[in-house]
C-alpha positions in Angstrom: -112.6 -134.9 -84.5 -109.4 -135.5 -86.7 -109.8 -134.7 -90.3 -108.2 -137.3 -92.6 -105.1 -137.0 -94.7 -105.8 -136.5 -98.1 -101.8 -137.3 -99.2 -102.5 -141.2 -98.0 -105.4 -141.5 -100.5 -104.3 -143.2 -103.2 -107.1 -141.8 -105.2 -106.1 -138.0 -104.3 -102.7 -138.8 -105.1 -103.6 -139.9 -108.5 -106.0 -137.2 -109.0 -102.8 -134.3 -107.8 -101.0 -136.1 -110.0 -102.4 -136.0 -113.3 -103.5 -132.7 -112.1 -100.1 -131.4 -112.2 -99.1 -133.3 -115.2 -101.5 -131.5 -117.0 -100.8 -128.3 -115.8 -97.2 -128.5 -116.9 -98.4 -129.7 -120.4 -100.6 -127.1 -120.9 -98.2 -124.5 -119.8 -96.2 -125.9 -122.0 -98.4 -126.1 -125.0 -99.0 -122.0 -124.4 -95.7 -121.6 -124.4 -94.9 -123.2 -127.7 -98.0 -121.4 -129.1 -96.9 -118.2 -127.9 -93.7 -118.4 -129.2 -94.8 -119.0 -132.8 -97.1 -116.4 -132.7 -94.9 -114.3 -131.3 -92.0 -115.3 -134.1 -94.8 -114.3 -137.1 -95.3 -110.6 -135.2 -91.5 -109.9 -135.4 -91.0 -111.3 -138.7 -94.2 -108.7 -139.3 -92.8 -106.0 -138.1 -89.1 -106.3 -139.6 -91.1 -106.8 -143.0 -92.7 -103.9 -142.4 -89.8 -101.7 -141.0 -88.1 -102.8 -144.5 -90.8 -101.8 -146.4 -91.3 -98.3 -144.8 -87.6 -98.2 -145.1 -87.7 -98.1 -148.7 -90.4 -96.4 -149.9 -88.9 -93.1 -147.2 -86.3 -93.9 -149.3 -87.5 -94.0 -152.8 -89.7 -90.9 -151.8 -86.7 -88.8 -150.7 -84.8 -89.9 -154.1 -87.9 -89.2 -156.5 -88.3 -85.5 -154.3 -84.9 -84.8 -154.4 -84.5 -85.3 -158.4 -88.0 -83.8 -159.3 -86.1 -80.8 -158.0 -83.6 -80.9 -160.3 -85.4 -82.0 -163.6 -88.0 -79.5 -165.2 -91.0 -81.0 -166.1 -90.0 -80.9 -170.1 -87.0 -83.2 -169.2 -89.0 -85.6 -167.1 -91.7 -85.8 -170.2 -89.2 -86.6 -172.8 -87.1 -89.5 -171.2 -88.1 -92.4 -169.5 -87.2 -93.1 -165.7 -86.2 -95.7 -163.9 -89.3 -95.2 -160.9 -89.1 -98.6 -159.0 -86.3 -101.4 -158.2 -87.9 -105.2 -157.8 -85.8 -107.9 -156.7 -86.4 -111.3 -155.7 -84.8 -114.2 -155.4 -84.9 -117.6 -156.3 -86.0 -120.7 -154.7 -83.0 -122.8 -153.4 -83.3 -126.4 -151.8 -80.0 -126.3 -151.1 -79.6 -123.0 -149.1 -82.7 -122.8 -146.8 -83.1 -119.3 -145.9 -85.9 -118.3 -143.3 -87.7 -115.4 -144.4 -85.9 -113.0 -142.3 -82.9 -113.3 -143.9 -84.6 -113.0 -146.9 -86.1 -110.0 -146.3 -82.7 -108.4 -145.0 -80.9 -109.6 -147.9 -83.4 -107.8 -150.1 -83.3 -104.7 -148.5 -79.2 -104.6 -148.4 -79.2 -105.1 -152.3 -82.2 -102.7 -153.2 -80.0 -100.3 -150.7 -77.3 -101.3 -153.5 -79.2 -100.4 -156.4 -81.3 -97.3 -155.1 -78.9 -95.2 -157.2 -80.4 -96.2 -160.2 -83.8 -94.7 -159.3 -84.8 -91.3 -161.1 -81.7 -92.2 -163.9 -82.4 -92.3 -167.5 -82.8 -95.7 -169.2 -80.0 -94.7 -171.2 -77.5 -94.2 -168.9 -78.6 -97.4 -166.9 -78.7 -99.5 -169.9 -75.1 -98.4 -170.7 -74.0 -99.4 -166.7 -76.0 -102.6 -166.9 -73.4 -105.1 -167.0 -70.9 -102.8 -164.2 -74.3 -103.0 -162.0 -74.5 -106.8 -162.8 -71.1 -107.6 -161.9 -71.5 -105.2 -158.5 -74.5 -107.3 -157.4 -72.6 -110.4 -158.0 -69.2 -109.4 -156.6 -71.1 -108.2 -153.3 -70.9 -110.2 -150.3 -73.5 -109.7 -147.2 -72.6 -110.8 -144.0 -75.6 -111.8 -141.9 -75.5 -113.4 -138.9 -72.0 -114.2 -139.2 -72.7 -116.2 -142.5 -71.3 -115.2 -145.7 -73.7 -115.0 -148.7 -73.1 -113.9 -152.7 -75.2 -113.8 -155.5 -75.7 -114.5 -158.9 -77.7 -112.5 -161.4 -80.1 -115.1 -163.5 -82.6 -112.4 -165.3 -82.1 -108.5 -164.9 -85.1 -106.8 -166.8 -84.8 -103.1 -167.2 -87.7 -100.7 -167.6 -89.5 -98.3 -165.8 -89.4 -101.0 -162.7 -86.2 -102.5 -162.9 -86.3 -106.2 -162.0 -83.9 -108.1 -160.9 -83.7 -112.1 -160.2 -80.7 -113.2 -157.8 -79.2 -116.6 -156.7 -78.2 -116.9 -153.3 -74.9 -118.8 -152.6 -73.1 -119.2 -149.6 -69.1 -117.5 -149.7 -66.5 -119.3 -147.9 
């Protein structure tokens, strides 16, 4: 007894068919879902390497000068304790937020040296720390970016608003 061909069917055919079209969609669709889920965990975890980053950083500053200030110091002038800086929105210059992020952290790295200082003495540097952010350029990605200062609030937390531009 022979068995038939199932290839000469042309209902098979259309059933392996569609079959394997849909298997190659839907590996594709996983695909595609997997990789922007898989883009949101790195941009995660960079945002969160940054982060830890900084605040190692802060805390090694803030140890390292509450050993050299007696508490009497500390209580009679104000400190600068935290750096804030954000930037903002731009139509022209789309950033993705990984950029963002690594811009940040370069220009906080630029600024830590005002953490632990006086208000004073910071408020007599403001405009040499001013024109330092905006004479910086960051390379990232082989693209060339500069900023401008729009609001610089100093206190206790200083804040800092930037405008990203692109340097030619």
């Amino acid at each position: 007894m022979r068995v038939p061909p199932i290839y000469s069917r042309k209902g098979w055919q259309r059933f392996l068919a569609g079959f394997s079209v849909g298997v190659i969609f839907g590996w594709l669709f996983f695909l595609m879902l997997f990789g922007i889920m898989y883009e949101k965990q790195i941009t995660s975890i960079k945002e969160h390497k940054i982060e830890i980053y900084d605040l190692k950083t802060q805390n090694k500053t803030l140890l390292d000068d509450m050993k050299s200030y007696d508490n009497q110091d500390i209580e009679k002038t104000l400190l600068v304790k935290n750096i804030h800086v954000t930037f903002e929105k731009d139509e022209d210059l789309p950033l993705n937020s990984l950029t963002r992020h690594e811009l940040k952290k370069d220009v906080q790295t630029e600024l830590n040296d005002l953490l632990n200082k006086d208000l004073g003495s910071v408020a007599r540097t403001r405009s040499f720390v001013i024109k330092s952010l905006e004479n910086k350029t960051l390379t990232i990605d082989n693209i060339k970016y500069g900023f401008e200062v729009r609001e610089f609030i100093l206190w206790t937390t200083v804040e800092v608003v930037l405008t990203i531009n692109l340097v030619q």
